[in-house]
Wavefront OBJ file of the C-alpha trace (Angstrom):
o trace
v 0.000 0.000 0.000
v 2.406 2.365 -1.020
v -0.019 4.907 -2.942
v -0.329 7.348 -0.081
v 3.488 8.000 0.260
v 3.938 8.603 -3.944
v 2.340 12.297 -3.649
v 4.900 14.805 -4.620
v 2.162 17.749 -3.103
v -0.494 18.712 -1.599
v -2.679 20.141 0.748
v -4.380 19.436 3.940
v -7.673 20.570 6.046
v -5.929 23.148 7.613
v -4.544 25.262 4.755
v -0.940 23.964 4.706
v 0.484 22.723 1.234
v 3.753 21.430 0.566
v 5.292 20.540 -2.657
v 8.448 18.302 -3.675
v 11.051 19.559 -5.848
v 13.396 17.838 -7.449
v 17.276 19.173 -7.480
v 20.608 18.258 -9.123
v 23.128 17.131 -6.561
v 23.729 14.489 -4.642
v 20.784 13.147 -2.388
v 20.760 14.375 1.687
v 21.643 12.073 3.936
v 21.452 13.550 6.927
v 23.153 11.690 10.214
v 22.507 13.281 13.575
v 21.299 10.041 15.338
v 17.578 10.866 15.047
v 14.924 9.315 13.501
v 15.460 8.839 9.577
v 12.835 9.800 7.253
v 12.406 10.149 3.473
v 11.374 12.866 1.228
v 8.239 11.298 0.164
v 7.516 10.431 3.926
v 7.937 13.254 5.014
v 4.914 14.985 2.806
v 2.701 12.712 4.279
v 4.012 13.199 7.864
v 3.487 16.921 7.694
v 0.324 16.942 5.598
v -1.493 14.360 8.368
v 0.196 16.370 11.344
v 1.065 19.599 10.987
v -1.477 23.076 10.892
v 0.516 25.801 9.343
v 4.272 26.054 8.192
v 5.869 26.341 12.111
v 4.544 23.393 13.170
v 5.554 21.651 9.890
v 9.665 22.781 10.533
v 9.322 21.922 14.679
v 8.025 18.238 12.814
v 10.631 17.848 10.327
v 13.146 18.988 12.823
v 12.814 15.782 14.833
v 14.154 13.696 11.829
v 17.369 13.459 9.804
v 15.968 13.429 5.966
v 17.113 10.802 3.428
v 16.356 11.674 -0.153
v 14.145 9.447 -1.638
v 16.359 9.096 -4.978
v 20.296 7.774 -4.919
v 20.918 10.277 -7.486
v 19.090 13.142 -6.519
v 17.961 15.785 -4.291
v 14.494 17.601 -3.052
v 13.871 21.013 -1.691
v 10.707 21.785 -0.510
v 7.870 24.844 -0.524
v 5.786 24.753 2.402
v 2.742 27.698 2.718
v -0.360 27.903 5.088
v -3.329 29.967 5.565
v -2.209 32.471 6.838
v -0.191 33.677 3.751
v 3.440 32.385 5.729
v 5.548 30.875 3.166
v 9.302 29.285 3.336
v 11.522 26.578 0.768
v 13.044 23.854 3.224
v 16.454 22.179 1.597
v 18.701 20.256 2.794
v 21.674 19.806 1.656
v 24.206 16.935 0.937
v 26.654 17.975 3.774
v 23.738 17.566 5.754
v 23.038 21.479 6.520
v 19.260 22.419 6.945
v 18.386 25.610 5.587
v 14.946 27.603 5.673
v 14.013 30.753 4.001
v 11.175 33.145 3.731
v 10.297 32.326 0.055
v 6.513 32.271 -1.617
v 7.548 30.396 -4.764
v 10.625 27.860 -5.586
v 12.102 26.420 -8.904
v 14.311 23.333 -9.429
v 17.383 24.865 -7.973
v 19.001 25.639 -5.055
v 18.526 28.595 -3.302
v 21.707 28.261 -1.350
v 24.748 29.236 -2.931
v 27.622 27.181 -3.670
v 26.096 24.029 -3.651
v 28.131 21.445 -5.737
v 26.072 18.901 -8.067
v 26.320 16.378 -11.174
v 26.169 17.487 -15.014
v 24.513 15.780 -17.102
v 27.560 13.536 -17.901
v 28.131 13.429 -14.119
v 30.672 15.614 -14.184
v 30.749 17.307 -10.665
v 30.180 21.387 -11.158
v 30.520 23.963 -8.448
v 27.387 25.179 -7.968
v 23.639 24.213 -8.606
v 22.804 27.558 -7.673
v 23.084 29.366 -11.021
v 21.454 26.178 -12.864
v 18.240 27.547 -13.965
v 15.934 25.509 -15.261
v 13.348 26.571 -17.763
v 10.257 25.989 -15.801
v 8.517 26.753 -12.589
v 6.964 24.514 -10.938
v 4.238 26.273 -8.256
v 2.890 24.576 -4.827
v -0.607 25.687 -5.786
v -1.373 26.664 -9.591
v -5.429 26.981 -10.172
v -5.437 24.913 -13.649
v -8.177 25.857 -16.145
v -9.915 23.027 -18.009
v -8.821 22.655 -21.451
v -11.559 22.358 -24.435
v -12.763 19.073 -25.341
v -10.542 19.344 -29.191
v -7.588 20.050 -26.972
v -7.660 17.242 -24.581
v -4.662 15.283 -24.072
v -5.916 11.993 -25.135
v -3.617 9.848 -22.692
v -4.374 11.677 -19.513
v -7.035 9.706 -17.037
v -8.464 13.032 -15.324
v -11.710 14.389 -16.836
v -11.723 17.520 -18.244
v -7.736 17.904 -18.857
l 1 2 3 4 5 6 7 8 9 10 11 12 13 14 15 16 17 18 19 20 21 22 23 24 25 26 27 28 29 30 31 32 33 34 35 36 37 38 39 40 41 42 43 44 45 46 47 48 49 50 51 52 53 54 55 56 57 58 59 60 61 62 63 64 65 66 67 68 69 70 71 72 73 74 75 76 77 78 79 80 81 82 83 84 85 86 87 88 89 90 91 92 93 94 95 96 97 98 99 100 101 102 103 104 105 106 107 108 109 110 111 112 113 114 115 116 117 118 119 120 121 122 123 124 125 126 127 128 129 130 131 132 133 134 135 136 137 138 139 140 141 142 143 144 145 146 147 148 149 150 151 152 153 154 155 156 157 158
């Protein structure tokens, strides 16, 4: 039953949302002798526990994240009802950072942070990789017309 820990984001009763995002670099693997948890549990853990984006970092704090991919990192965007909104990363040496951020793309916001090319060659810094996408924690999507529906795509009206 592994269905409710594949969600990548979401939202809960309460007005918190959290999305995944995925990163270049090497996956965090924290070790501070606390609990381990994974990027994809961790989503569910904060979406079933937490109320707004405090409670969700005093949560996450009791764990040391693993990524959920070997190859790969995750950063998340956390936001609540109140309008509070921060990106969570950590990063391969294990660091935790936080900051006061309403949107996110898929790259670091801390500087310096070394990660694998495409040929995995190891550059300096994932920082100044900018993808050409955003990728939002909450995007209203507008049904598309019935000629323009993508024909392999299982939710009505898309």
């Amino acid at each position: 039953m592994a269905f409710p820990y594949l969600l990548m984001d979401g939202m809960n009763e309460k007005g918190l949302s959290m999305s995944v995002l995925k990163l270049r670099g090497d996956p965090a693997l924290q070790d501070t002798g606390k609990n381990k948890i994974s990027t994809t549990v961790a989503l569910r853990l904060v979406l079933d526990r937490a109320a707004n984006v405090d409670e969700a970092l005093e949560l996450l704090d009791q764990y040391d994240m693993q990524s959920s991919m070997p190859d790969a990192n995750f950063h998340f965007l956390l936001a609540d009802a109140s309008g509070k909104a921060v990106v969570l990363e950590y990063l391969p040496n294990g660091k935790r950072m936080v900051y006061d951020q309403n949107y996110v793309t898929n790259f670091y916001l801390t500087e310096n942070v070394p990660y694998r090319g495409r040929d995995d060659e190891m550059m300096d810094d994932a920082s100044d990789t900018v993808y050409r996408y955003f990728v939002c924690s909450i995007c209203p999507v507008k049904a598309h017309s019935q000629s323009r529906r993508a024909t392999n795509c299982a939710t009505p009206g898309y």
